[in-house]
C-alpha positions as CSV (number, residue, x, y, z in Angstrom):
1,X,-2.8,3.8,-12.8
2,X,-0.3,5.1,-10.3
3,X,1.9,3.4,-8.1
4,X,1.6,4.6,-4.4
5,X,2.5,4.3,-0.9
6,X,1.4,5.0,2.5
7,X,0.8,3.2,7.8
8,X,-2.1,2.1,11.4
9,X,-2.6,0.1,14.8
10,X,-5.6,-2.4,15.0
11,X,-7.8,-2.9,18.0
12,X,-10.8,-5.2,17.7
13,X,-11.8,-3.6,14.5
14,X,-11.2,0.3,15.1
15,X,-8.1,2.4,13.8
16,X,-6.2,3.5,16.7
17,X,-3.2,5.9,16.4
18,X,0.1,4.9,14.9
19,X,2.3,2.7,17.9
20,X,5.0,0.3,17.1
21,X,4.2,-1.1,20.3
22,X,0.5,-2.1,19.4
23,X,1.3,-2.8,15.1
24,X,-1.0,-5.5,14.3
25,X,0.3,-8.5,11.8
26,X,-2.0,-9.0,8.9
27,X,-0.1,-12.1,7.2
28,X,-1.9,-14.4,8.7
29,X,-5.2,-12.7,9.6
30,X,-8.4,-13.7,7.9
31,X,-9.0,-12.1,5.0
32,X,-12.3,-11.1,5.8
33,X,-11.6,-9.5,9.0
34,X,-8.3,-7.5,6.8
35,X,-11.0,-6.5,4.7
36,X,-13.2,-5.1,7.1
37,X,-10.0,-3.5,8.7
38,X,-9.2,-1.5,5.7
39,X,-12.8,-0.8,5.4
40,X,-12.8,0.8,8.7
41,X,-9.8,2.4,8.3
42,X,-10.8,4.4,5.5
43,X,-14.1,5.6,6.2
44,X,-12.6,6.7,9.9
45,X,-10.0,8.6,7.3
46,X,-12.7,9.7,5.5
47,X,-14.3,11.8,7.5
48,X,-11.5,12.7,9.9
49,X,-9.1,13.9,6.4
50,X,-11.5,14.5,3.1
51,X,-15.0,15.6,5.0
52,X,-16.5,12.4,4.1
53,X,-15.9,13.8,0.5
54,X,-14.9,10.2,-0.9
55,X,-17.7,7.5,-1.5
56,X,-18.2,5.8,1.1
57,X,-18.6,2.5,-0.2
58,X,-15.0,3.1,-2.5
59,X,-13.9,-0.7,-4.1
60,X,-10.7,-1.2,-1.6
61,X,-9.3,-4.8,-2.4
62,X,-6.3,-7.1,-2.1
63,X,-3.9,-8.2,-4.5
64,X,-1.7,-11.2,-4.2
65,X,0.4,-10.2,-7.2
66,X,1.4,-6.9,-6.5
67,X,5.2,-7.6,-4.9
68,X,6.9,-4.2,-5.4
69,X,4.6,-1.3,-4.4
70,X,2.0,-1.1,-1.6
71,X,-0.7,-0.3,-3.5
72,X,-2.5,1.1,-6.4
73,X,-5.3,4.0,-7.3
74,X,-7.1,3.3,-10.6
75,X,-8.5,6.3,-12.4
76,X,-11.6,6.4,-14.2
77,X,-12.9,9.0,-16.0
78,X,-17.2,8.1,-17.9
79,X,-19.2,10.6,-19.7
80,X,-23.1,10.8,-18.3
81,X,-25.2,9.9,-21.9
82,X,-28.2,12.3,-20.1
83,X,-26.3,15.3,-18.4
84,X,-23.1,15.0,-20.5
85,X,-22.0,16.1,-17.3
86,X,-17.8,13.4,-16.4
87,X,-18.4,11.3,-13.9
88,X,-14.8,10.9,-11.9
89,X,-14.5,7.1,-10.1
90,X,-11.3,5.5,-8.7
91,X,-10.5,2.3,-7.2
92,X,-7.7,1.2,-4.6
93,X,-5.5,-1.9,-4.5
94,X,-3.5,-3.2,-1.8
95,X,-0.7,-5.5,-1.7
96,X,-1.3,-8.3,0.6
97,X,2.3,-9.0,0.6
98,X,3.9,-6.2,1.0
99,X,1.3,-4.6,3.5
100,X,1.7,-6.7,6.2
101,X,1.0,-4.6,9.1
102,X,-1.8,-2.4,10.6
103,X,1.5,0.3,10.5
104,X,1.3,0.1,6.4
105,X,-2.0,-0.3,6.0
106,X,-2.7,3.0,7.5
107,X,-0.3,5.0,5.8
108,X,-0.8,2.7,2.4
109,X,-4.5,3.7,2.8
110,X,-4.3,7.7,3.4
111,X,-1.9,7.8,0.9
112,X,-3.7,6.3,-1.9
113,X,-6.8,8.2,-0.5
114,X,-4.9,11.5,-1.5
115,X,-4.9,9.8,-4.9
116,X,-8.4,9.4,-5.0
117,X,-9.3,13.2,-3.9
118,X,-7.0,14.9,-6.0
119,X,-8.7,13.1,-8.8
120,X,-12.8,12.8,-7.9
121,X,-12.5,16.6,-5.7
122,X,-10.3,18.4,-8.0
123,X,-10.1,15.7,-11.2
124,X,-6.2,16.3,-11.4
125,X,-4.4,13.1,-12.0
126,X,-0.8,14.0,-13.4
127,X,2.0,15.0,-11.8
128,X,0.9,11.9,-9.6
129,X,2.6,14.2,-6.6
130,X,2.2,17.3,-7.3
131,X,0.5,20.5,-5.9
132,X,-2.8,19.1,-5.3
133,X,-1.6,15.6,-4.0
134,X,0.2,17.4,-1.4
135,X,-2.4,19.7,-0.7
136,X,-4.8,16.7,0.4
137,X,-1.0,15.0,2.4
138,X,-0.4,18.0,4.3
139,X,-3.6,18.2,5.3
140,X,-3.8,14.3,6.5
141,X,-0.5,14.9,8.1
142,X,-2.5,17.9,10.1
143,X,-5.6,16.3,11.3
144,X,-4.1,12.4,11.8
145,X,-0.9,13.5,13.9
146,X,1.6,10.6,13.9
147,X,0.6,10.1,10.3
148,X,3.6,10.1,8.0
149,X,2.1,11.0,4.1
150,X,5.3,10.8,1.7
151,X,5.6,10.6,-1.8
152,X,7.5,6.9,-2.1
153,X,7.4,4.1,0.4
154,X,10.4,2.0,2.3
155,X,8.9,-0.8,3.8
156,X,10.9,-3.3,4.6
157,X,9.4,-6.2,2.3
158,X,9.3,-9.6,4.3
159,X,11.0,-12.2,1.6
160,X,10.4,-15.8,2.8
161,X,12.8,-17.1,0.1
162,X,16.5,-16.3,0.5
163,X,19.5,-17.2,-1.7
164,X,23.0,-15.4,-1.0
165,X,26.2,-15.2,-3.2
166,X,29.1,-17.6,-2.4
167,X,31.4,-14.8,-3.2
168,X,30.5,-11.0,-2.6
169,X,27.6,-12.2,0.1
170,X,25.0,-10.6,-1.4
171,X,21.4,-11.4,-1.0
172,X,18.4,-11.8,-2.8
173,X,14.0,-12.5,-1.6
174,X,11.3,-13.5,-3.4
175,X,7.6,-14.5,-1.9
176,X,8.4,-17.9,-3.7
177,X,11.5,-20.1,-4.7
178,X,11.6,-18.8,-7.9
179,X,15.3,-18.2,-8.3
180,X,17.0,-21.5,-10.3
181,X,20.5,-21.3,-9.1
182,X,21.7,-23.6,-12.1
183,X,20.7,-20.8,-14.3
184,X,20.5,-17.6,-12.4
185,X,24.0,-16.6,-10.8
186,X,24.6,-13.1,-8.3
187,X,23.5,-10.0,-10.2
188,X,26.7,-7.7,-8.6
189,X,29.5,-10.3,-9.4
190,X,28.1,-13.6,-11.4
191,X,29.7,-16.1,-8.1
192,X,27.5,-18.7,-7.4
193,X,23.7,-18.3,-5.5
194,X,23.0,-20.5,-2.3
195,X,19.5,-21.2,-1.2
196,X,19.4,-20.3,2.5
197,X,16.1,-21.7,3.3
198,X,12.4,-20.8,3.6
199,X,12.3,-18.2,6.5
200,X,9.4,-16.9,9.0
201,X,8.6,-14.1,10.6
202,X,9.4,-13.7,14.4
């Protein structure tokens, strides 16, 4: 398993290019209709970057506990018992809470989809970044202009649990309010954690 990153804009149900004026909001979207959004997100990726090279049915799913990274590509690697011939699958995971927007889910998606071809193409999983992952980015970054495909992510991570320190000011998130502030105290100076309140997007 490696940990991954990657950005789109959602109109009815079609990818459009990337626009922070027209970013759809997945938080509170159905989760069928997110579903069939990353579903039709990566098979217009999939033949616009890789050829159609990827399955088209690839297991794309949600995950509720993922909190720190945008998303995962599991490798699999089976031996056929009639051809002896290694069968190369993957899998992708997405982090519901951490992509939020049509913005991430694009460049979550393409990311992790450079994943998946440098592994079931070309069967090279280690360095996780390395010549042939970027082989497969530069060429998304070609044929999807707009499309940023990095190595790391820095989303912003929407936290709608905050505490700050009664001394240095410092803040802390978390997706619930998890933090005990008669046992946990600030991490940069030990002063005293207040609960700010459950916040909302706006």
């Amino acid at each position: 398993n490696w940990r991954i990153t990657s950005s789109t804009d959602w109109q009815g149900y079609a990818p459009a290019s990337c626009s922070s004026e027209s970013v759809v909001y997945l938080h509170k979207m159905p989760e069928e209709q997110r579903q069939a959004l990353a579903m039709d997100m990566y098979r217009k990726y999939n033949s616009l970057i890789f050829d159609a090279a990827l399955p088209q049915d690839m297991d794309v799913s949600w995950n509720k506990k993922l909190t720190s990274t945008a998303g995962l590509t599991h490798y699999k690697r089976l031996i056929d018992r009639e051809t002896s011939l290694a069968i190369y699958t993957c899998r992708i995971e997405l982090a519901t809470k951490v992509v939020d927007t049509s913005f991430k889910l694009e460049r979550t998606l393409i990311h992790e989809m450079c994943h998946c071809a440098a592994w079931m193409i070309d069967h090279v999983a280690k360095p996780p970044h390395g010549d042939v992952f970027k082989k497969y980015a530069t060429r998304a970054m070609v044929l999807a202009p707009g499309v940023n495909v990095s190595t790391c992510h820095n989303y912003s991570i929407f936290y709608p649990h905050r505490w700050q320190c009664g001394t240095c000011y410092q803040e802390y998130g978390r997706h619930s309010k998890s933090i005990d502030v008669r046992k946990k105290v600030c991490g940069a100076c030990r002063g005293h954690l207040v609960y700010l309140g459950r916040f909302v997007r706006s």
